[in-house]
mmCIF entry with sequence, helices, sheets and N, C-alpha, C, O atoms, coordinates in Angstrom:
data_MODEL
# 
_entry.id   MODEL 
# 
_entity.id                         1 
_entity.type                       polymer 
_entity.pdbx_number_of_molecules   1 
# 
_entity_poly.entity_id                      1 
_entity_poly.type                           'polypeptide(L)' 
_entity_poly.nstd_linkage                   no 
_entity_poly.nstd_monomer                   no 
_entity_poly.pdbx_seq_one_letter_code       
;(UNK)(UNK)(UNK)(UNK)(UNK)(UNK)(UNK)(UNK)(UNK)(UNK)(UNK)(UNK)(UNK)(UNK)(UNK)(UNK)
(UNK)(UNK)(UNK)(UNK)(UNK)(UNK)(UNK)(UNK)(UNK)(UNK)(UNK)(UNK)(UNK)(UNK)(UNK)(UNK)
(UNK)(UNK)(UNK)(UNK)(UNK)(UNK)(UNK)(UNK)(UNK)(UNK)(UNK)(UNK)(UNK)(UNK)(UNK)(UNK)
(UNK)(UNK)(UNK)(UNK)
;
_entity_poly.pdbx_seq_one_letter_code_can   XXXXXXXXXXXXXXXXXXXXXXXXXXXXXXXXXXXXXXXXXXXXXXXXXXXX 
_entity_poly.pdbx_strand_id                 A 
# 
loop_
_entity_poly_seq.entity_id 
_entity_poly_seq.num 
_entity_poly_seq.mon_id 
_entity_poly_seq.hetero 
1 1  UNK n 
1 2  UNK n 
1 3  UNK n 
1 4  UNK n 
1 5  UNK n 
1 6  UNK n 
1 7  UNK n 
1 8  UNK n 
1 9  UNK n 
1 10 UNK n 
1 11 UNK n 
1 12 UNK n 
1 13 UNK n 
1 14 UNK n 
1 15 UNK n 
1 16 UNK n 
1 17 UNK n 
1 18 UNK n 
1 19 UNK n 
1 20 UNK n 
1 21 UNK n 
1 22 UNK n 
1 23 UNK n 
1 24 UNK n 
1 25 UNK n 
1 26 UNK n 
1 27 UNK n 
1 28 UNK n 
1 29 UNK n 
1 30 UNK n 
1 31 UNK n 
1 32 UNK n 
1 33 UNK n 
1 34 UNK n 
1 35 UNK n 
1 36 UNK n 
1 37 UNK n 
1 38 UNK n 
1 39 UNK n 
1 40 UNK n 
1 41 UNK n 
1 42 UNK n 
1 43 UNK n 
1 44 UNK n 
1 45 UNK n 
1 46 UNK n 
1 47 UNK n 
1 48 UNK n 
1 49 UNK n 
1 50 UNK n 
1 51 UNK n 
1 52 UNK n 
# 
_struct_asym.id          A 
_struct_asym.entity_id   1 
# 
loop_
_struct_conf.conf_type_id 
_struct_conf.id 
_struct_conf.pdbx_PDB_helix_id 
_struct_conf.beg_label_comp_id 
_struct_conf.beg_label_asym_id 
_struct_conf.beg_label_seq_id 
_struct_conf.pdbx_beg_PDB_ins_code 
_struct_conf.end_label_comp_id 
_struct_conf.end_label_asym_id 
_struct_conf.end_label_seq_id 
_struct_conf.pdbx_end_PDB_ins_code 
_struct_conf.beg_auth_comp_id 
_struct_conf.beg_auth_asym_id 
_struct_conf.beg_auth_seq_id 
_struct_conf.end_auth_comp_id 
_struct_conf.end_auth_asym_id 
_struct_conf.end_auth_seq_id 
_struct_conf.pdbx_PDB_helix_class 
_struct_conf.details 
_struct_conf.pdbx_PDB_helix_length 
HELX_P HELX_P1 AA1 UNK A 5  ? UNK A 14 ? UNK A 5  UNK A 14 1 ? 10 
HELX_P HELX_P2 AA2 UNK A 19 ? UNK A 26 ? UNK A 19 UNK A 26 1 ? 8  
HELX_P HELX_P3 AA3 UNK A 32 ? UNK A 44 ? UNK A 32 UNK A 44 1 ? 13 
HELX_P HELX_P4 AA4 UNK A 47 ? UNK A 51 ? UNK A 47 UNK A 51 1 ? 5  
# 
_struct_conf_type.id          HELX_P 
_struct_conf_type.criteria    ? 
_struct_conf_type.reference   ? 
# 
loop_
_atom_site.group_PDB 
_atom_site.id 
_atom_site.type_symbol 
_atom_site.label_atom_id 
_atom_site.label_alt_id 
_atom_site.label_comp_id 
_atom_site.label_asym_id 
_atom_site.label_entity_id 
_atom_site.label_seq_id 
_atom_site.pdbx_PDB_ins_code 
_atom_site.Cartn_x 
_atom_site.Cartn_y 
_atom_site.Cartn_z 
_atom_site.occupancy 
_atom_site.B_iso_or_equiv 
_atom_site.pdbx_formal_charge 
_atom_site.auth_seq_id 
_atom_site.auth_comp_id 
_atom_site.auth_asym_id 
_atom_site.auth_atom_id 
_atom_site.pdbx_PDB_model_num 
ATOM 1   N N  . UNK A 1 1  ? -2.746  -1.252 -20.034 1.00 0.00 ? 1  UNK A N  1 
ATOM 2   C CA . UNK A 1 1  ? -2.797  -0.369 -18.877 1.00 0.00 ? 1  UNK A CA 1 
ATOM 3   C C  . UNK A 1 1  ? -2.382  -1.133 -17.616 1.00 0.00 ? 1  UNK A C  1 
ATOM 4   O O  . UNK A 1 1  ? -2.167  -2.346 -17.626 1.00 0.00 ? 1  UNK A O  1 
ATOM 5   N N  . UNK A 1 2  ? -2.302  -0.520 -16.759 1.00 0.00 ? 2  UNK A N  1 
ATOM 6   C CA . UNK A 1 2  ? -1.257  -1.410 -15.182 1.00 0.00 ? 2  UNK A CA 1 
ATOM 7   C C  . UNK A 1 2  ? -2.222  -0.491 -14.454 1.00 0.00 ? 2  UNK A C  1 
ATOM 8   O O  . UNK A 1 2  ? -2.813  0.567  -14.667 1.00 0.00 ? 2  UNK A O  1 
ATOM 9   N N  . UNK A 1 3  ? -2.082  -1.526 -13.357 1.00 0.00 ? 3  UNK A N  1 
ATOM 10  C CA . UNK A 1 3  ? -2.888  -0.684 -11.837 1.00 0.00 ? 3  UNK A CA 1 
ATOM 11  C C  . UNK A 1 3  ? -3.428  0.590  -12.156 1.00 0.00 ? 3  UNK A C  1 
ATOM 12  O O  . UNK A 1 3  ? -2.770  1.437  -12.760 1.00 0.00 ? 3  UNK A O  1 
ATOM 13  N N  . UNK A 1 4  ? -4.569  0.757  -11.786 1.00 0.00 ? 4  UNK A N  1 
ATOM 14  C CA . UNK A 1 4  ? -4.847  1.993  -11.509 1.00 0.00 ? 4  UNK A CA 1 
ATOM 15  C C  . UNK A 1 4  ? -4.263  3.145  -10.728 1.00 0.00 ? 4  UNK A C  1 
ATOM 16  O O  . UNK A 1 4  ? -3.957  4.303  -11.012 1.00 0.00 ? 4  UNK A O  1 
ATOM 17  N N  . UNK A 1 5  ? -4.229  2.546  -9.851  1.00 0.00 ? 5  UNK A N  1 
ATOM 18  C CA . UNK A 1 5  ? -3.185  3.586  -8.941  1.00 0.00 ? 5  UNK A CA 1 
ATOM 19  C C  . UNK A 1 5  ? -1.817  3.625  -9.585  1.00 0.00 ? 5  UNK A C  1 
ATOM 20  O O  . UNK A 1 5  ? -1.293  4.683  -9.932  1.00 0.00 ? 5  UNK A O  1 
ATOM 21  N N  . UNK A 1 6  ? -1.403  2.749  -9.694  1.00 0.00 ? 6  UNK A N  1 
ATOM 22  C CA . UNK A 1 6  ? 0.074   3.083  -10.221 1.00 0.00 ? 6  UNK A CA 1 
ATOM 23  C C  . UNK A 1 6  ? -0.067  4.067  -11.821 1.00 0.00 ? 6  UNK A C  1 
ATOM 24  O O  . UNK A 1 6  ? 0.862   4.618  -12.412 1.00 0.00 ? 6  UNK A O  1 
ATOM 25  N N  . UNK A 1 7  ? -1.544  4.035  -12.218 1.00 0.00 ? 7  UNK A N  1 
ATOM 26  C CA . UNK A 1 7  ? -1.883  4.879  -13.473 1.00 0.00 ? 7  UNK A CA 1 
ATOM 27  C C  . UNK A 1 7  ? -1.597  6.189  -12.903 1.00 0.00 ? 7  UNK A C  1 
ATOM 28  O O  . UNK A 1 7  ? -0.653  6.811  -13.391 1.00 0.00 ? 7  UNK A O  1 
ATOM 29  N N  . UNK A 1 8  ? -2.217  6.672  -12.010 1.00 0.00 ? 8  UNK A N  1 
ATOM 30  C CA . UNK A 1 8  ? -2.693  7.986  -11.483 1.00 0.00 ? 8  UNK A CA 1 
ATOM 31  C C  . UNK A 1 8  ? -1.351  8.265  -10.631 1.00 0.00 ? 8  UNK A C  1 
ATOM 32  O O  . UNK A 1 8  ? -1.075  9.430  -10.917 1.00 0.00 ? 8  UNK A O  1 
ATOM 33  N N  . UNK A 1 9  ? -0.483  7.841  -9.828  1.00 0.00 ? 9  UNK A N  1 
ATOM 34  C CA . UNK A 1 9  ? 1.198   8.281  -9.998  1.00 0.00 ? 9  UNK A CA 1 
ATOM 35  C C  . UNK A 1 9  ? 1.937   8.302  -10.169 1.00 0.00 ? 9  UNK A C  1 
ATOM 36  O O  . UNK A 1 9  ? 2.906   8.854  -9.647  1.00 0.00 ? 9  UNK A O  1 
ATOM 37  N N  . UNK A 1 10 ? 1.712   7.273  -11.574 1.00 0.00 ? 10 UNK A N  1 
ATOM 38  C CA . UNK A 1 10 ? 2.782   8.117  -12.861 1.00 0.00 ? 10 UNK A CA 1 
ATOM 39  C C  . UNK A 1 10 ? 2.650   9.123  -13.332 1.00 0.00 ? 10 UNK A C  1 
ATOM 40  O O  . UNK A 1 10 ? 3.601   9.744  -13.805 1.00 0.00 ? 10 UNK A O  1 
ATOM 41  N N  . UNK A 1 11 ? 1.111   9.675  -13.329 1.00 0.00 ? 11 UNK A N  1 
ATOM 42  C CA . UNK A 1 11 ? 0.257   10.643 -14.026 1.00 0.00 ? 11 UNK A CA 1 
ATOM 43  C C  . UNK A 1 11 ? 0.794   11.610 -13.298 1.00 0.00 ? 11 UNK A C  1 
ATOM 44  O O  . UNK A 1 11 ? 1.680   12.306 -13.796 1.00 0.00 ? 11 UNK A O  1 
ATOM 45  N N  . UNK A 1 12 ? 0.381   11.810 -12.076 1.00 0.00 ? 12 UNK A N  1 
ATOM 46  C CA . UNK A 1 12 ? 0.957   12.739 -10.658 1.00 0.00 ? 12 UNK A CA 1 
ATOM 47  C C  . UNK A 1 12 ? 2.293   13.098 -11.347 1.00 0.00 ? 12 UNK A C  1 
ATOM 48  O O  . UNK A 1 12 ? 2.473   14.070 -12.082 1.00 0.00 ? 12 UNK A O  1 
ATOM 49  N N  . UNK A 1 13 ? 3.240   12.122 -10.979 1.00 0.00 ? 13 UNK A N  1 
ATOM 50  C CA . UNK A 1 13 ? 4.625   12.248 -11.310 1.00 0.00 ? 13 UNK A CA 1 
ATOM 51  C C  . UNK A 1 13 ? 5.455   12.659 -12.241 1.00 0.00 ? 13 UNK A C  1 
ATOM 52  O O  . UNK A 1 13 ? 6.454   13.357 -12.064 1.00 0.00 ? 13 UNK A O  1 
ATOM 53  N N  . UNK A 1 14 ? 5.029   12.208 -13.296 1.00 0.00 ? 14 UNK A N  1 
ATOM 54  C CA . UNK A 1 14 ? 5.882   12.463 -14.519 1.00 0.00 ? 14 UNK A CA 1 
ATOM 55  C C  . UNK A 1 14 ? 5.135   13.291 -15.694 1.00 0.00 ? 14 UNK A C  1 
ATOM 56  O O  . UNK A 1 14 ? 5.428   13.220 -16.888 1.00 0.00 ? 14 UNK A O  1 
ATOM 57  N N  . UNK A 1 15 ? 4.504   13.785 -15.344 1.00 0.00 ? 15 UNK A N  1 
ATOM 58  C CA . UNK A 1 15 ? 3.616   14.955 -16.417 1.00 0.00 ? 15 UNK A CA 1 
ATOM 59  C C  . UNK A 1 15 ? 3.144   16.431 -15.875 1.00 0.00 ? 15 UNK A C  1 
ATOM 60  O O  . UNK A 1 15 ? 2.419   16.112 -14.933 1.00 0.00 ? 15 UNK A O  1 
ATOM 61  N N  . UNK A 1 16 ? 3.142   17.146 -15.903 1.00 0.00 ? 16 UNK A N  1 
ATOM 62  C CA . UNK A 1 16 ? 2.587   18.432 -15.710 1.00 0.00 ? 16 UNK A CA 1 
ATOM 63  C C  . UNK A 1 16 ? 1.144   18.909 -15.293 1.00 0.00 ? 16 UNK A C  1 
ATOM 64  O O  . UNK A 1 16 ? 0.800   19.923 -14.686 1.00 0.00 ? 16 UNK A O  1 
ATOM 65  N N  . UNK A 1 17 ? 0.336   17.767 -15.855 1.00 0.00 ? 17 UNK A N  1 
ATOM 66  C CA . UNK A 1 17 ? -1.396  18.071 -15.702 1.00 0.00 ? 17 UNK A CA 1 
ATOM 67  C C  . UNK A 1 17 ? -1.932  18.062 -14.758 1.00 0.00 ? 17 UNK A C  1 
ATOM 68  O O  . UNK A 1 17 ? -1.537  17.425 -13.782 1.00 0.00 ? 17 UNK A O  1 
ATOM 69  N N  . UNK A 1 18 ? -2.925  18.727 -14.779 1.00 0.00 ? 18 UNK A N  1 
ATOM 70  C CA . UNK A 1 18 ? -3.721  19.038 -13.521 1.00 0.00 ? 18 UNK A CA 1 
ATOM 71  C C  . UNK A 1 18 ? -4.428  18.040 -13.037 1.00 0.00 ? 18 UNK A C  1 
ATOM 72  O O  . UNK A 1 18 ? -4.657  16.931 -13.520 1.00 0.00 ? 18 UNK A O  1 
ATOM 73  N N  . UNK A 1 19 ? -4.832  18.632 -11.816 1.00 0.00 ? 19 UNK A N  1 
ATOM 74  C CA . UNK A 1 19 ? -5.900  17.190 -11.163 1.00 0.00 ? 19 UNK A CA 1 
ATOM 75  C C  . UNK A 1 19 ? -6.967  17.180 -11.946 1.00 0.00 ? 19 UNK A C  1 
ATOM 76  O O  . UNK A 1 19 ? -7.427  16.049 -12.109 1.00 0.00 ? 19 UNK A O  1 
ATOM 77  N N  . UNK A 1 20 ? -7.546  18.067 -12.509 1.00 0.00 ? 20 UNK A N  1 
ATOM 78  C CA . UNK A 1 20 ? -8.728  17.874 -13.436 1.00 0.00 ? 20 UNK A CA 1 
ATOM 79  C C  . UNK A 1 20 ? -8.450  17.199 -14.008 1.00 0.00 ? 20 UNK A C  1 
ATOM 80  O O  . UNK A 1 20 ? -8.890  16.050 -14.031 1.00 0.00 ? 20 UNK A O  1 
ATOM 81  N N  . UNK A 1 21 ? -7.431  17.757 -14.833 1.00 0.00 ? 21 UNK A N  1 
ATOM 82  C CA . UNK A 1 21 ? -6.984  16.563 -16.336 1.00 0.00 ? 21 UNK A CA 1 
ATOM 83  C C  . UNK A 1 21 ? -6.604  15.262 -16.378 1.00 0.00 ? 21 UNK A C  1 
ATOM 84  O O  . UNK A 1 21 ? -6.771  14.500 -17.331 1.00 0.00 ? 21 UNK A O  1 
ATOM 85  N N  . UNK A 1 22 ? -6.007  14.972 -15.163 1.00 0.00 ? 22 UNK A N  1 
ATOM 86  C CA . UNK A 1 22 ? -5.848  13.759 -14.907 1.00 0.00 ? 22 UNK A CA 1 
ATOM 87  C C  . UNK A 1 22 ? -7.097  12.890 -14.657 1.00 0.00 ? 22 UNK A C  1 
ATOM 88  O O  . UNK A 1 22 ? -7.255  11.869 -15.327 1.00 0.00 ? 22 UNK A O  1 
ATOM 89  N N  . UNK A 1 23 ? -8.159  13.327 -13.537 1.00 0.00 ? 23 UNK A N  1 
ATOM 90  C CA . UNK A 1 23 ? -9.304  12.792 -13.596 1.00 0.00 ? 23 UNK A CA 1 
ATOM 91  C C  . UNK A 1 23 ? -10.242 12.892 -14.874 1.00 0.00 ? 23 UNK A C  1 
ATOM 92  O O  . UNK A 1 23 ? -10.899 11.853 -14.826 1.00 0.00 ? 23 UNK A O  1 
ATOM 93  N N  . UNK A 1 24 ? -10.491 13.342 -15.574 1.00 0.00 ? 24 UNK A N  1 
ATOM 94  C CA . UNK A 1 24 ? -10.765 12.991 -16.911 1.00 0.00 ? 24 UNK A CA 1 
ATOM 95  C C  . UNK A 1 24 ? -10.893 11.898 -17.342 1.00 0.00 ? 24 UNK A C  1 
ATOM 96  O O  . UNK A 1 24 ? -11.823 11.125 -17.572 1.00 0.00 ? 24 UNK A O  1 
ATOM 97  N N  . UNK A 1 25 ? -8.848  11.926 -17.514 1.00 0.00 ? 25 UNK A N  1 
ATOM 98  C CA . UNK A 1 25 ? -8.656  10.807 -18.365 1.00 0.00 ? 25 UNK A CA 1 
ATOM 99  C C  . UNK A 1 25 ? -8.728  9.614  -17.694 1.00 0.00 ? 25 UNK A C  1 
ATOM 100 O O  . UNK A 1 25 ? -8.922  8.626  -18.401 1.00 0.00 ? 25 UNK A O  1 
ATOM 101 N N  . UNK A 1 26 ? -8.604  9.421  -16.297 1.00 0.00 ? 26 UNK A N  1 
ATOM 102 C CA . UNK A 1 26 ? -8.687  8.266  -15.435 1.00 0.00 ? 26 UNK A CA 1 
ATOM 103 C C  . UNK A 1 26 ? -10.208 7.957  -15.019 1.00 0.00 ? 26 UNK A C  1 
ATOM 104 O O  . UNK A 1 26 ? -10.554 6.778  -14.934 1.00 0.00 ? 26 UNK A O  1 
ATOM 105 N N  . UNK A 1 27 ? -11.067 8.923  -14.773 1.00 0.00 ? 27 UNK A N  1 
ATOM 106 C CA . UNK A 1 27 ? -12.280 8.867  -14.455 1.00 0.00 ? 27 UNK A CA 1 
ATOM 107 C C  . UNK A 1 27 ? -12.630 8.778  -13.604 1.00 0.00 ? 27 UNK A C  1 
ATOM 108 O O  . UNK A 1 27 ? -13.442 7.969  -13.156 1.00 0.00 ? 27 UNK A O  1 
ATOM 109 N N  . UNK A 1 28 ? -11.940 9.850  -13.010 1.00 0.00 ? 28 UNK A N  1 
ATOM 110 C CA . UNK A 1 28 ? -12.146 10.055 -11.264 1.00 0.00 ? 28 UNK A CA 1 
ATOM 111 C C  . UNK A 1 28 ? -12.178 11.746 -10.688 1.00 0.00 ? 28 UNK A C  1 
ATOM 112 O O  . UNK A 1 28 ? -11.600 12.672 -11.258 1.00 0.00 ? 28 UNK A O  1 
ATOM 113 N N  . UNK A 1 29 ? -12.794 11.832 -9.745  1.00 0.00 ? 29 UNK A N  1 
ATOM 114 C CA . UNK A 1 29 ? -12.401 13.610 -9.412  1.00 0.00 ? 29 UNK A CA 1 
ATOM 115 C C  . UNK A 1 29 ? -11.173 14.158 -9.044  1.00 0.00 ? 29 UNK A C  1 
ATOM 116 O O  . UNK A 1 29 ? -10.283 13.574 -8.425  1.00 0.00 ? 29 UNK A O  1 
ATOM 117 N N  . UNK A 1 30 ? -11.163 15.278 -9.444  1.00 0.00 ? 30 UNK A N  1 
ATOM 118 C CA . UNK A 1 30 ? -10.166 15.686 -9.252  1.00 0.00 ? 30 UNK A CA 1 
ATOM 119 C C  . UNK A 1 30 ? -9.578  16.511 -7.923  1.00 0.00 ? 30 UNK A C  1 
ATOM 120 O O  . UNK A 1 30 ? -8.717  17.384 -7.822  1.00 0.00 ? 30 UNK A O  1 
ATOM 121 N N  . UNK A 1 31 ? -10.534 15.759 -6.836  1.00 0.00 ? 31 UNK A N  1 
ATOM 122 C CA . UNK A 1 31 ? -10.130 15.562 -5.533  1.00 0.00 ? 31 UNK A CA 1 
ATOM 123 C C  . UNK A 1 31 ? -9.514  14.579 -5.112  1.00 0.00 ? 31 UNK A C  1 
ATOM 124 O O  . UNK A 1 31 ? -8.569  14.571 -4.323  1.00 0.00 ? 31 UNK A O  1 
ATOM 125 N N  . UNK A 1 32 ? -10.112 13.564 -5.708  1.00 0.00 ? 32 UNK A N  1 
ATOM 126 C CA . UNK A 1 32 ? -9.467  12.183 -5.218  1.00 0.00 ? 32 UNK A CA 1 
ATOM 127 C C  . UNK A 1 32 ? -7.880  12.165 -5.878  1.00 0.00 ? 32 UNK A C  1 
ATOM 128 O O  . UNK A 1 32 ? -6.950  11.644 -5.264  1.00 0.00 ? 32 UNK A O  1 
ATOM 129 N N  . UNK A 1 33 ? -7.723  12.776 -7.146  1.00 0.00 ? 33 UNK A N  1 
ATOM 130 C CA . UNK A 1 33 ? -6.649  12.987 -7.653  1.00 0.00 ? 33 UNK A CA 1 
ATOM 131 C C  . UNK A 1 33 ? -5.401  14.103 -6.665  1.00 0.00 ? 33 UNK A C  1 
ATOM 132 O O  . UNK A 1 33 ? -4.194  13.963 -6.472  1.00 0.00 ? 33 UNK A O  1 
ATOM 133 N N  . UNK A 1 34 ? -6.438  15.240 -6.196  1.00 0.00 ? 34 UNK A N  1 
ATOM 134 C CA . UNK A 1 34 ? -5.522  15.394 -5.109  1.00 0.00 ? 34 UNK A CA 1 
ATOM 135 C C  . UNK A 1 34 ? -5.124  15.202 -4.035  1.00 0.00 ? 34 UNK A C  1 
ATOM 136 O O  . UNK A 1 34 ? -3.935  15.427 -3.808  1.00 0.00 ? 34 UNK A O  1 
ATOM 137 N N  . UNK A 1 35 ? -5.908  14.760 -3.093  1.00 0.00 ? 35 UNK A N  1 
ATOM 138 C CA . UNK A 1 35 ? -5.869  13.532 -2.249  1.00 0.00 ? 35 UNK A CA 1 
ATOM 139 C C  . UNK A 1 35 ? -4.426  12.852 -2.720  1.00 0.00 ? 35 UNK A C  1 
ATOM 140 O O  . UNK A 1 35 ? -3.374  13.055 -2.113  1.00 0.00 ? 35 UNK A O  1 
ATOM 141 N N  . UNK A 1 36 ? -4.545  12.024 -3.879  1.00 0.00 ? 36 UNK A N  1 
ATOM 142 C CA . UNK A 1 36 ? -3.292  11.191 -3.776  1.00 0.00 ? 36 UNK A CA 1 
ATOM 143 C C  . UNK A 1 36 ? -2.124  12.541 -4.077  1.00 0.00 ? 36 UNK A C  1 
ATOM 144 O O  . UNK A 1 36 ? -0.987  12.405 -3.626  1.00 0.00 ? 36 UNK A O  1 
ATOM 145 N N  . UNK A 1 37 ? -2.324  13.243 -4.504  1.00 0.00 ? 37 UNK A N  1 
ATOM 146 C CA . UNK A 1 37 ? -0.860  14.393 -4.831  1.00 0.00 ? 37 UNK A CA 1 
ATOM 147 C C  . UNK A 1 37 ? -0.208  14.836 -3.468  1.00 0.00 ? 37 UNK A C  1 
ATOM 148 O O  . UNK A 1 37 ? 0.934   15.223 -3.222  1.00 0.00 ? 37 UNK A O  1 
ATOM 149 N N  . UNK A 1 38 ? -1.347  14.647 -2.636  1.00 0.00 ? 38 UNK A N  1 
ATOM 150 C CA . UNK A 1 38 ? -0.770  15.976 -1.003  1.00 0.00 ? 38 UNK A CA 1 
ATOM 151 C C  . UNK A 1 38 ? 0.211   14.540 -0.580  1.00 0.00 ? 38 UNK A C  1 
ATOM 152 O O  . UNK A 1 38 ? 1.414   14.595 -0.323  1.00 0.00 ? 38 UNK A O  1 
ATOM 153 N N  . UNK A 1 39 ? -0.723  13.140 -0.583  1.00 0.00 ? 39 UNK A N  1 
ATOM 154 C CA . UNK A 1 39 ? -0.189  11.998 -0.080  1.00 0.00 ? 39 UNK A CA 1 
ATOM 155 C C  . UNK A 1 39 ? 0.986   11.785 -0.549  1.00 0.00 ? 39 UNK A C  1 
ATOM 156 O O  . UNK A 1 39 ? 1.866   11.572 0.285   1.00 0.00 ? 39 UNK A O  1 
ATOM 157 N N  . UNK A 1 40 ? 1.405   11.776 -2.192  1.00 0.00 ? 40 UNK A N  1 
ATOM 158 C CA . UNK A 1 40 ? 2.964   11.396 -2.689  1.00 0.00 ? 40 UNK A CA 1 
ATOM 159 C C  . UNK A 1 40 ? 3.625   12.557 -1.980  1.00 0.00 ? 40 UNK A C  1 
ATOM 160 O O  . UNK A 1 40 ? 4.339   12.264 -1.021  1.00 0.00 ? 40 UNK A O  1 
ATOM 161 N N  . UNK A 1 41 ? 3.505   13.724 -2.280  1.00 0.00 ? 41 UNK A N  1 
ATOM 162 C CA . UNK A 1 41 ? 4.321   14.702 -1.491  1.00 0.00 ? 41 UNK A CA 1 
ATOM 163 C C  . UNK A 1 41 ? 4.859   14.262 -0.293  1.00 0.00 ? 41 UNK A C  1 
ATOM 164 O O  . UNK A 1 41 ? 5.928   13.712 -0.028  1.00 0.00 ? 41 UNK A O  1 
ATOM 165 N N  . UNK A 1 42 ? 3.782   14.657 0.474   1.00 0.00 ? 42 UNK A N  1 
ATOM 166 C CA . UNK A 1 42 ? 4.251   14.037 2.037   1.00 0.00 ? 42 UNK A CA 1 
ATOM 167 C C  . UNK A 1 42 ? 4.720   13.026 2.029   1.00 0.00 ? 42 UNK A C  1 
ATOM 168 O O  . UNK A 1 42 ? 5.121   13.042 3.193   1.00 0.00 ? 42 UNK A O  1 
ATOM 169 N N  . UNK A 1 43 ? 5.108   11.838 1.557   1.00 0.00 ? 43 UNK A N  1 
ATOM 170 C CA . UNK A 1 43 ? 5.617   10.312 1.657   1.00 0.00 ? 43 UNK A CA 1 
ATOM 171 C C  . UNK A 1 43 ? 6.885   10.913 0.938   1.00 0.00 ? 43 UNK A C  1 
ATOM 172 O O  . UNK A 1 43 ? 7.921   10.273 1.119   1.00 0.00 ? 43 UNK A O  1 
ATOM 173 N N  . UNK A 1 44 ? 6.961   11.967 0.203   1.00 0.00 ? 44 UNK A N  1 
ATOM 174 C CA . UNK A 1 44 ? 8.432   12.042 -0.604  1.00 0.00 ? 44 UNK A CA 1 
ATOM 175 C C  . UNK A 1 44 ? 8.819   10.598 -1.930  1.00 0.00 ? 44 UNK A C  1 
ATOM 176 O O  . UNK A 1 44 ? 9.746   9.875  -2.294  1.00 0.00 ? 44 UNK A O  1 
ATOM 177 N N  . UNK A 1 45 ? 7.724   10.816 -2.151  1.00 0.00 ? 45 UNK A N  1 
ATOM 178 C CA . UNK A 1 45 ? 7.927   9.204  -3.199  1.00 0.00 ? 45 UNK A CA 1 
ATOM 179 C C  . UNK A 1 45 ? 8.254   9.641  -4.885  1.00 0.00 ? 45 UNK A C  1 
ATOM 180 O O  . UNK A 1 45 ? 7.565   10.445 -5.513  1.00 0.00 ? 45 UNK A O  1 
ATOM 181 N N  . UNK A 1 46 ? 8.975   9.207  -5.215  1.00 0.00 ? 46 UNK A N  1 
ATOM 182 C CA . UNK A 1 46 ? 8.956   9.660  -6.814  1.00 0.00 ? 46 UNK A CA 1 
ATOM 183 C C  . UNK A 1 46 ? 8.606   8.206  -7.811  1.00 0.00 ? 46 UNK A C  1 
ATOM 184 O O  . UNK A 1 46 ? 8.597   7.051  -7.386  1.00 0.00 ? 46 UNK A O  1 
ATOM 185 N N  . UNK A 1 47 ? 8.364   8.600  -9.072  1.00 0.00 ? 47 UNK A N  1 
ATOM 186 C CA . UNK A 1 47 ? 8.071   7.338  -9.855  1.00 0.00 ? 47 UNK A CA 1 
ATOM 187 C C  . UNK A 1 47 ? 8.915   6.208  -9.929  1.00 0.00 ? 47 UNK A C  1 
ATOM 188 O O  . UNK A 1 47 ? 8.252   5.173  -9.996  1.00 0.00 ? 47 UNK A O  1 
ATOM 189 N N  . UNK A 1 48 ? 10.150  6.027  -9.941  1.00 0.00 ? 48 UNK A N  1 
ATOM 190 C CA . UNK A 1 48 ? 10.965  5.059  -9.972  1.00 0.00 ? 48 UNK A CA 1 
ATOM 191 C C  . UNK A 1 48 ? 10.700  4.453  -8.879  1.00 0.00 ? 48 UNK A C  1 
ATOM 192 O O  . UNK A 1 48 ? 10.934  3.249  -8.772  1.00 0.00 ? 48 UNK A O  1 
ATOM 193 N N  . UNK A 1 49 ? 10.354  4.923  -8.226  1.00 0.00 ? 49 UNK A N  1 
ATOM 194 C CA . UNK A 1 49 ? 10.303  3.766  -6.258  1.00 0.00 ? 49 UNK A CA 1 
ATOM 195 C C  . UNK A 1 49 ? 8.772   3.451  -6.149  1.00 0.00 ? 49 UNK A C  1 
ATOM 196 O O  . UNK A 1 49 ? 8.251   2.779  -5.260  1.00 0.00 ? 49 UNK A O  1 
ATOM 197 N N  . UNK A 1 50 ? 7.894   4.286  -7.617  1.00 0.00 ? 50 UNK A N  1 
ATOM 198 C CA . UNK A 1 50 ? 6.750   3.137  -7.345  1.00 0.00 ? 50 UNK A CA 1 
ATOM 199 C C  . UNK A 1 50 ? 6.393   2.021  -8.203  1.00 0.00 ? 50 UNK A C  1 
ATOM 200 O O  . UNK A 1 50 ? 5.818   0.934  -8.129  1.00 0.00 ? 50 UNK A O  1 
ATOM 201 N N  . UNK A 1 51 ? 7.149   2.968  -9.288  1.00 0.00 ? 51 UNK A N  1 
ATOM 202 C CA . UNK A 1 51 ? 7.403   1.846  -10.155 1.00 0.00 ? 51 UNK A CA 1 
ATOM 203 C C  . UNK A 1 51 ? 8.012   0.642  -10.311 1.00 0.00 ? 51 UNK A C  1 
ATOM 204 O O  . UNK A 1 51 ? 7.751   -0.103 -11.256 1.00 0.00 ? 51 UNK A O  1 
ATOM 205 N N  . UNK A 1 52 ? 8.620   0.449  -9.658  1.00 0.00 ? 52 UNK A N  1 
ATOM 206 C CA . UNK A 1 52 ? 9.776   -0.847 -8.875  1.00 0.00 ? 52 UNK A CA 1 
ATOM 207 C C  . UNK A 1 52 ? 8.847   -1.815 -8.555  1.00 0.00 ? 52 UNK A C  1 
ATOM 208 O O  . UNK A 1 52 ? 9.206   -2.859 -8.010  1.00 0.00 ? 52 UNK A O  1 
# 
């Protein structure tokens, strides 16, 4: 597994699932999960530029 954060926007990014589902599997709420979703949006960031 790699960073946590970098777990949770790849997760964001490249999959379909919800903030629930994502917090689940990460083990976090699925506020904090959106929290980071409104944040990638607004920054305009996609996975390749965080993944870098």
């Amino acid at each position: 597994m790699m960073n946590p954060i970098k777990d949770l926007c790849r997760l964001i990014l490249t999959t379909p699932l919800s903030n629930r589902r994502i917090g689940v599997a990460l083990r976090l709420s699925p506020n904090t999960v959106g929290r980071y979703r409104e944040r990638l949006n607004e920054l305009a960031l996609d996975w390749p530029a965080i993944a870098a």
